[in-house]
C-alpha positions as CSV (number, residue, x, y, z in Angstrom):
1,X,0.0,0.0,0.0
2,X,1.1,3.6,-0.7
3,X,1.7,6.2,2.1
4,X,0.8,9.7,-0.2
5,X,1.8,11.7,2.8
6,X,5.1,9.9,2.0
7,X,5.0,11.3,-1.6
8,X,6.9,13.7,-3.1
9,X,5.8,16.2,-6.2
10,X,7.3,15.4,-9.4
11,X,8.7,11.9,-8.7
12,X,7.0,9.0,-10.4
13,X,5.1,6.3,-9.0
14,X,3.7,3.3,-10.5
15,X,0.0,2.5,-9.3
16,X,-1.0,-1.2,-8.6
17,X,-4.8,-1.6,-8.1
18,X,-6.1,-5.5,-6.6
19,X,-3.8,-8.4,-7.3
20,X,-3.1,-10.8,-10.3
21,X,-7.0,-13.2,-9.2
22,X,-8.9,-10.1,-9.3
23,X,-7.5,-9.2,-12.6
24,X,-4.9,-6.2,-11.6
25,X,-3.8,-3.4,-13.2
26,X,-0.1,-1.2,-13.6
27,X,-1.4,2.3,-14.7
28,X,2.1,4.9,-14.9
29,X,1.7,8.4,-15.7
30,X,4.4,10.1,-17.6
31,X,4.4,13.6,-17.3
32,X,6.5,16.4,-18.2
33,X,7.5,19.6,-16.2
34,X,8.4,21.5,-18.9
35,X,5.5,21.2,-21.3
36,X,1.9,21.2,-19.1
37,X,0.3,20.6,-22.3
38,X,0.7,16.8,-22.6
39,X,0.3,14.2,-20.1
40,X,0.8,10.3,-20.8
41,X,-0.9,7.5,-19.2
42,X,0.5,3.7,-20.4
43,X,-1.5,0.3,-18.6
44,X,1.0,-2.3,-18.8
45,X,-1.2,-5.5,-19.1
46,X,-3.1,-3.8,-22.0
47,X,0.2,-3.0,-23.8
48,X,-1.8,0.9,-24.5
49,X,-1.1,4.2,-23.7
50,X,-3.0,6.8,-24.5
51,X,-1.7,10.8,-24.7
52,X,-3.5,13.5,-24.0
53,X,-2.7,16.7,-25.6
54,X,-4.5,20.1,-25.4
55,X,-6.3,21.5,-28.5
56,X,-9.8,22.8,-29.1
57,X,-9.9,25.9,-27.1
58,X,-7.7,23.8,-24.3
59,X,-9.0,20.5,-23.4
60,X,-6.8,17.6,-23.9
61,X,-7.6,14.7,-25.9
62,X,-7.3,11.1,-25.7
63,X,-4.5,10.1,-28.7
64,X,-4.3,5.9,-28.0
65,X,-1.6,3.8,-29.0
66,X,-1.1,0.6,-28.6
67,X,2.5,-0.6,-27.8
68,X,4.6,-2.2,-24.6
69,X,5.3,0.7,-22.0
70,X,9.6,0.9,-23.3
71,X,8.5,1.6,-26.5
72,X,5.7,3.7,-25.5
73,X,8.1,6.0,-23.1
74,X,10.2,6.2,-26.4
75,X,7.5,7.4,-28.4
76,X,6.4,10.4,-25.5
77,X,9.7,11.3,-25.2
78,X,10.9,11.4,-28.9
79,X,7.3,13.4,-29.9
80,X,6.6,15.7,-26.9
81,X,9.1,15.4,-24.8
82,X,7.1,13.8,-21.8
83,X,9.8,11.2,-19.9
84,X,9.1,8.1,-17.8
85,X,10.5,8.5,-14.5
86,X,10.9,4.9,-14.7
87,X,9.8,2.1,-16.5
88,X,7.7,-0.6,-14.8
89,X,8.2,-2.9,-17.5
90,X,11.6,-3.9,-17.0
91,X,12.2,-6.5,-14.5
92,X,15.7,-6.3,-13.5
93,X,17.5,-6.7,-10.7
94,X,18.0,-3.3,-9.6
95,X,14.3,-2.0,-10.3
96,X,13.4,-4.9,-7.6
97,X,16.4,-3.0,-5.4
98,X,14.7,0.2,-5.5
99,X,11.1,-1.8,-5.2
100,X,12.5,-3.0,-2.3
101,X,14.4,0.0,-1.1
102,X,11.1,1.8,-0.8
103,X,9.5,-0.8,1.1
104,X,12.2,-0.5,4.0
105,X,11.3,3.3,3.3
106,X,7.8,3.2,4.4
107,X,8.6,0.5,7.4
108,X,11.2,3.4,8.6
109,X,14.1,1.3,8.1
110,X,16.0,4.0,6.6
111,X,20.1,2.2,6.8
112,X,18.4,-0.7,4.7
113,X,16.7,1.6,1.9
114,X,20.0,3.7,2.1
115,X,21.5,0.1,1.2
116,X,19.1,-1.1,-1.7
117,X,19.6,2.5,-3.3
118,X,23.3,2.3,-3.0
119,X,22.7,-1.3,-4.9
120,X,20.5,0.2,-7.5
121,X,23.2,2.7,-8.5
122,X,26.3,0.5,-8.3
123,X,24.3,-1.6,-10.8
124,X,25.4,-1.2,-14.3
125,X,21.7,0.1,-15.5
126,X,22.8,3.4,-17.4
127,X,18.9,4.7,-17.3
128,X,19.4,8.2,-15.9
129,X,16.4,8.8,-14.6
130,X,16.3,5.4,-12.0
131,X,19.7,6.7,-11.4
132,X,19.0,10.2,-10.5
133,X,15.9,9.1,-8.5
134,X,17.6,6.7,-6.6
135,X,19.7,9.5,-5.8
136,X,17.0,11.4,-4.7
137,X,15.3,8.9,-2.6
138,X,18.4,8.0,-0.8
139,X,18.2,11.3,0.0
140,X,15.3,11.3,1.5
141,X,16.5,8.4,3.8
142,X,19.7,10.1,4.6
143,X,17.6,13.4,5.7
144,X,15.4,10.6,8.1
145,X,18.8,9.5,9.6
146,X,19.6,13.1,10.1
147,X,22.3,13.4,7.9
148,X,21.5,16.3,5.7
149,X,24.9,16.9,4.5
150,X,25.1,14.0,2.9
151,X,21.6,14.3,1.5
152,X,22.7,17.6,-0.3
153,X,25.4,15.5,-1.8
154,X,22.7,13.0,-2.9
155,X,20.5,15.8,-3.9
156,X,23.2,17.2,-6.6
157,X,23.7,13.9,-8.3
158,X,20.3,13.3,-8.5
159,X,19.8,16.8,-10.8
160,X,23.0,15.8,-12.1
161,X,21.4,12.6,-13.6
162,X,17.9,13.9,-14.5
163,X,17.3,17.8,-14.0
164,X,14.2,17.0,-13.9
165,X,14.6,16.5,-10.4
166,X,16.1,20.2,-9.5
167,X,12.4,21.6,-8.1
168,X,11.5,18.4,-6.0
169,X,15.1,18.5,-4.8
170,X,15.1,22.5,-4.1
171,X,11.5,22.4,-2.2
172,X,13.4,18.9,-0.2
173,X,16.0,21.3,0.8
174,X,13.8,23.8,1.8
175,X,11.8,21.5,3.8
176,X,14.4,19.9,5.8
């Protein structure tokens, strides 16, 4: 179950709704911070995603596609420039890390999701933005521990690895 207090704004979350008997679902919004005009919604077990972008005097419309969630998180980004904060789709062994790392997150354990991040990024995975929001969760472990200078450390790779990051990290920093 997801904590949403626990949630910060601008980092991406997969949804799970039931379980595999009752027919679950994987729905992952793509968004983009840049360009408020487009927004991207993918359900994995449909293989579809449909993007909405605004026209007629502002509203968006529904533009589906039908195609796996890597190829569909190509497609946003290559047309409109709307990237996947991660993508759900690929099972390796460090997305089950940071899976993982997040779990010890919400139980409080925070030395033990500090660990599974530090896993994630020692991995040889070269996707940027997993990178940079591993990062950026470690951080917020680190700031739990009470370690905030090494949290602002964390908090510059992350934007280093996906600037996409630099407002979530600048209100963090605020915060703490």
């Amino acid at each position: 179950m997801i904590d949403f207090s626990k949630m910060e704004p601008g980092v991406p979350y997969p949804l799970n709704f039931f379980n595999v008997a009752d027919g679950s679902y994987n729905i992952h919004f793509f968004h983009s911070l840049h360009n408020l005009s487009v927004v991207a919604v993918h359900v994995q077990e449909g293989s579809f995603g449909i993007v909405y972008w605004r026209e007629k005097r502002g509203l968006f419309i529904p533009h589906p596609t039908k195609m796996d969630e890597e190829s569909f998180a190509k497609f946003t980004k290559r047309n409109f420039g709307v990237i996947a904060g991660m993508n759900t789709q690929m099972k390796s062994k460090s997305l089950d890390l940071f899976f993982e790392g997040d779990q010890h997150f919400q139980k409080q354990n925070y030395q033990k999701a500090v660990f599974c991040y530090d896993k994630v990024l020692s991995s040889s995975d070269d996707n940027n933005q997993r990178r940079g929001l591993a990062h950026y969760k470690k951080a917020l472990a680190l700031i739990e521990m009470g370690n905030k200078a090494g949290a602002v450390i964390e908090l510059d790779k992350a934007v280093e690895e996906d600037n996409t990051l630099s407002s979530s990290a600048k209100a963090l920093l605020q915060k703490s």
